[in-house]
Structure formats: structure tokens, C-alpha cells
C-alpha positions, 0 to 999 in steps of 0.5 A: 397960235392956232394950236395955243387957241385949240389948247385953251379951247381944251382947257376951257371946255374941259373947266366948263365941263367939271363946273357942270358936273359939280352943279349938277344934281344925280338920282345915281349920286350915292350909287358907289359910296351909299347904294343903300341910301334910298332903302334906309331913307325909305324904311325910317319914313315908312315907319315914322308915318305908320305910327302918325300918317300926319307926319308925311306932310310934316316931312314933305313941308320941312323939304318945302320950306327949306328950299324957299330959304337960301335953297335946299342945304337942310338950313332949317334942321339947324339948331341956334347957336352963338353965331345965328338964330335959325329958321326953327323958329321963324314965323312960318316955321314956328308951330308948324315944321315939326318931328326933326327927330325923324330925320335925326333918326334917318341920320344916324343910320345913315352914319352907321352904313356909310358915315360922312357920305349922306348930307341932311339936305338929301335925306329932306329931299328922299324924305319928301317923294317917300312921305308923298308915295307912302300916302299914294301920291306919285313917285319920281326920281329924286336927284341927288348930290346937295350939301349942307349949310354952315349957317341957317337964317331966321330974317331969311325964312321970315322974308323967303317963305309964303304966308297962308294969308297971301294973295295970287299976287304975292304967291307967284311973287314969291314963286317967281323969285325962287325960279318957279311959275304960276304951274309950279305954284298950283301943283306944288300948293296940291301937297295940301292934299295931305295935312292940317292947319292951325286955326291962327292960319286960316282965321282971317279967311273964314271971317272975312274973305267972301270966296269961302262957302257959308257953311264950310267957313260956319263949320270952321267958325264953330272950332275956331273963334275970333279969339283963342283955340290957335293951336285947334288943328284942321286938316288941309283937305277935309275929306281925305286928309292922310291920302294924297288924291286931287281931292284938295282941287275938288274942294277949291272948286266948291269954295272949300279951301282952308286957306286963303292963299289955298282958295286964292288958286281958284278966285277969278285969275289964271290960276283957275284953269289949272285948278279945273285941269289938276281937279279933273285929272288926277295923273295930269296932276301927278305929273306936274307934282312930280316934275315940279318936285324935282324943279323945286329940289333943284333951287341953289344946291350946295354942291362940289366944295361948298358947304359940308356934309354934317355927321349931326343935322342939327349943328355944323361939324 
């Protein structure tokens, strides 16, 4: 009996042992089967934001955004097809996420150095720390190993993702539901260091809300009117908007956030600590992005036999 017991003890810890190892994400995954995985990410991200710096926060938000829905399997890269409408062209994503053709390429690649190995769902992943390191943010370890989805959801993305309107409240509520806190929240929001916006975004904040700097919502006002010019573009941070600094806190602090939900991290709550923190140390912040980085690529990966690893990011095999 004794021995029987030992036996099964084995095989369980064994069992739990090979489930860990498929759940588990590794900086090391590619090491063997695509050791150059890390330098072709590199080199596509490098060149695409030489020719437009705008596009490392475009790279660093599709990752983002494919993470808040149904984790982070590259679903957004999915074109529509007769069994589902995508996330393409959600709410959130629709004239927002953009140059899918810089992953495309970064894919194709990656199929002529080591076909079928590399999924769309690592190279968002790469493709984020490089966009971020580039613009001279920190750098850290991207763990690997994810899959790619067969399917993609545009109801998900329109239910997953926070809006640009969104209270404190409504933020850490959907932070919370996607297993981050109220610290992942206000570093992660610091990736709005770099970018820009369209004026249908911020609208309501600067014509409504009161925790908005006069001058900086009368400057706004005078680009973006009450009605029309929705597409007008205004950079997230409007002093460095292609560098990756701690300057988008700085501006929190003067009332200057674009967005509500940006200014929403320093209006009167627990949020506003962290701001002040982010605000007077830039390698605190650095270091939270990045540990909240890596929490946030950690969100319900496809792994071991689940999913696929698509030969074209932007349809399944």
C-alpha cells in the first residue's frame, strides 16, 4: 500500500511538474529552436520607428490591447473571417491600433529563419520592450512561450479594454478583473509618455471636467471643437512626446493630462501618491513599468497544445 501511495505521489508531482512547465512563460524559449528570434524582432522595430518615432507607442499599445482581451494570443492581429468579427474594429481599437504591416513584417522574417516556431503573440510581446527601450525607456526580460488564438472577439474588446473617459473607479475595475492593482494601473498608464490621441477622445475632459488646467484645456479647445476635427491628433505627453521620460506624471501634477481617465491618477485618491512617487523618480518608475510589463504579458497565455503558432498573424492556419 505504502508503495502504491509513493507511486502515485510520483506520478502526480510528476504530472504537476509537466503542467507548471506548459504554463510557465521563459526569456530562454527560443533559445535552441530561434536564437535569433530577439535580434529580427529588434531590427524591424528599430527601423519601422526611424521612419515614424509614432510607431513604438502604436507597437507598445497593440500588446497592451491584446492583452486586456481574452489574454495576450495576438487575437487582435486577426482579420474577420466568416466565423467571427475581430477586435480590429472595436470601439477602442477602431482608428487607434495601427501598422499591423510592421508585425507582418517582423513575421515574415521570422518564418524565413525558423518557420512555424515564432507565434504573433510573442513578437507583440518583443515588439512592446524594444518600442519602449528604443524611445529610452527601461529594458527587461520579456518571457516567452505564448500561442496564438484561433479566434478573435470584437464584443470582447469592446467590454475588455478601458476607455479614455473612465473614472479611478472604473480603471482599477478593470485592472482588477484582468489580475493587476492599482500600482500596475498607474505605471502601466506611464506608457502615455509617448503618443498621441484623437481629439474625439479627450473632448469631454477639456470641456467639461474642472481637474484640467484653463490654459491647457483653452489650447486644446482651440484644435479641437465641440463638434468635428475628430481625427485632430495631440500628443499624449505634450512636452516629450517621442521619449519615454516620467514627464507624462510631471504633467498630472500641473493638471495637464490629456485624458480623463490619465488625469483621473492624480484627482484626490490613492492614485496620487503613486503619480508624486513615478513623478520624482524616473528609475522608481522604470522599475515598476517594467515589473508590471512582464505581469501584464503574463495575462492567460496560450500555451503547451493550446492554440497554434500562426505561419500569417493575421488569419489562422
Amino acid at each position: 500500500m505504502a508503495s502504491y501511495l509513493l507511486v502515485l505521489l510520483i506520478f502526480i508531482v510528476a504530472g504537476a511538474s509537466v503542467e507548471a512547465s506548459h504554463g510557465n512563460l521563459s526569456s530562454h524559449y527560443y533559445n535552441s529552436t530561434c536564437p535569433k528570434v530577439l535580434s529580427i524582432v529588434e531590427a524591424g522595430v528599430a527601423a519601422a520607428i526611424k521612419k515614424e518615432p509614432r510607431l513604438g507607442a502604436s507597437l507598445l499599445l497593440l500588446h497592451f490591447h491584446d492583452c486586456f482581451v481574452n489574454g495576450c494570443d495576438g487575437s487582435i492581429l486577426l482579420d474577420d473571417n466568416a466565423t467571427f468579427i475581430g477586435e480590429k474594429t472595436a470601439v477602442p481599437n477602431n482608428n487607434s491600433v495601427r501598422r499591423f504591416n510592421v508585425v507582418d513584417d517582423i513575421k515574415a522574417k521570422l518564418e524565413k529563419a525558423c518557420p512555424g516556431v515564432v507565434s504573433c503573440a510573442d513578437i507583440l510581446a518583443i515588439a512592446a520592450r524594444d518600442s519602449t527601450v528604443i524611445l529610452g525607456g527601461p529594458s527587461w526580460k520579456v518571457k516567452l512561450g505564448r500561442r496564438d488564438s484561433i479566434t478573435a472577439s470584437r464584443a470582447a474588446a469592446n467590454n475588455s479594454i478601458p476607455g479614455p473617459n473612465f473614472n479611478i473607479s472604473a480603471l482599477l475595475s478593470s485592472f482588477a478583473a484582468q489580475g493587476l492593482s492599482l500600482k500596475d494601473l498607474v505605471a502601466l498608464s506611464g506608457s502615455h509618455t509617448i503618443g498621441l490621441a484623437r481629439c474625439i477622445t479627450f473632448r469631454a475632459h477639456i470641456y467639461n471636467d474642472s481637474n484640467i488646467d484653463a490654459s491647457f484645456a483653452k489650447s486644446l479647445q482651440r484644435k479641437c471643437p465641440k463638434g468635428g476635427n475628430n481625427n485632430v491628433l495631440q500628443p499624449l505627453d505634450f512636452q516629450t512626446p517621442t521619449s519615454f521620460d516620467n514627464l507624462y506624471f510631471h504633467n498630472l501634477l500641473k493638471m495637464k493630462g490629456l485624458l480623463r481617465s490619465d488625469q483621473e491618477l492624480f484627482n484626490g485618491t490613492s492614485a496620487d501618491f503613486l503619480v508624486q512617487k513615478y513623478a520624482a523618480d524616473s528609475s522608481e518608475f522604470f522599475r515598476k513599468f517594467s515589473k508590471s510589463m512582464i505581469k501584464m504579458g503574463n495575462i492567460k497565455p496560450l500555451t503547451g497544445s493550446s492554440g497554434e503558432i500562426r505561419t500569417n498573424c493575421r488569419k489562422v492556419n
